[in-house]
C-alpha positions as CSV (number, residue, x, y, z in Angstrom):
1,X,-11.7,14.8,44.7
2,X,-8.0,14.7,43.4
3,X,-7.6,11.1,41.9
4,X,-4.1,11.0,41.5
5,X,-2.8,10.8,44.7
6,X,-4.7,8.6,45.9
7,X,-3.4,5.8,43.6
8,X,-0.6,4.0,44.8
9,X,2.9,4.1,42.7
10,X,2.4,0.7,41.2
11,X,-1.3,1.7,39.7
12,X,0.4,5.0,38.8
13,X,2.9,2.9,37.0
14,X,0.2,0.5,34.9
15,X,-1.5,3.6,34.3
16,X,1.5,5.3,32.6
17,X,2.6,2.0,30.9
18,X,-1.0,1.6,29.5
19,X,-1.3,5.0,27.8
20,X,2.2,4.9,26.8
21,X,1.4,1.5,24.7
22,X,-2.0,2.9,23.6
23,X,0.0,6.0,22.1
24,X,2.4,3.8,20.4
25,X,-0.4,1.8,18.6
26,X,-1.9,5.3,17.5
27,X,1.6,6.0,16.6
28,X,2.3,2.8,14.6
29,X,-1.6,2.7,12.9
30,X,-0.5,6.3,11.7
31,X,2.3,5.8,10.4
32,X,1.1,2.7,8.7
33,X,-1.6,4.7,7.0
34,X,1.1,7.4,6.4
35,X,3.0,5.1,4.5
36,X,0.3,3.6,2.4
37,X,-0.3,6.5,1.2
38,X,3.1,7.6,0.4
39,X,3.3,4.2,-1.3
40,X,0.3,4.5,-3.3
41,X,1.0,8.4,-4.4
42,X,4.4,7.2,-5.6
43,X,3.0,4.2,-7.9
44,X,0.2,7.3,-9.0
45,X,3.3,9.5,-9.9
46,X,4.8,7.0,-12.2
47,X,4.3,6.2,-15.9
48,X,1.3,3.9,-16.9
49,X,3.4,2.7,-19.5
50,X,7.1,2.2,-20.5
51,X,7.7,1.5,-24.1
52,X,11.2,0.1,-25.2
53,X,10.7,1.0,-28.8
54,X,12.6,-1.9,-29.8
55,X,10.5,-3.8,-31.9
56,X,11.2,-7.1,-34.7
57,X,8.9,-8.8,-36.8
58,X,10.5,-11.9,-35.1
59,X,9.0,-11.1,-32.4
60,X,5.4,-11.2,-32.9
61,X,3.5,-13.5,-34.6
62,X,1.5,-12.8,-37.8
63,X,-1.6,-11.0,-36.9
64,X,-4.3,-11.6,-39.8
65,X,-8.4,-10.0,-39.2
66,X,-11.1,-12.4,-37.5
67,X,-12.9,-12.1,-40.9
68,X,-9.8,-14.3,-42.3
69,X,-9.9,-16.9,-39.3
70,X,-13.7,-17.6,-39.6
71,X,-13.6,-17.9,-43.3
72,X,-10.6,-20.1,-43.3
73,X,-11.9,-22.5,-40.5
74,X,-8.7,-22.1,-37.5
């Protein structure tokens, strides 16, 4: 009943070489999703908005009310 030694070395060797690859795509799917997450709780963390304060009226354009545009015809 003991499996193991039964193999030979080079089906041993697959054997550890498969698991060992298996483990490093759980490894690298985890830290994928790790750092996702890391990623997306550090855009959460910041600011929604950053205001430079500095405004001009060169800047903008005139701003009039949609009453004014559809009576004036623009």
């Amino acid at each position: 009943m003991d499996l193991i030694p039964a193999l030979p070395h080079w089906a041993l060797a697959v054997l550890a070489l498969c698991l060992v690859g298996i483990l490093m795509a759980v490894g690298l799917i985890a830290f994928g999703f790790l750092f996702k997450l890391g990623v997306i709780w550090g855009q959460s963390r910041k600011a929604p908005y950053s205001d430079a304060g500095d405004y001009r009226l060169e800047q903008g354009r005139e701003v009039r009310s949609e009453q004014v545009d559809r009576t004036s015809g623009e």
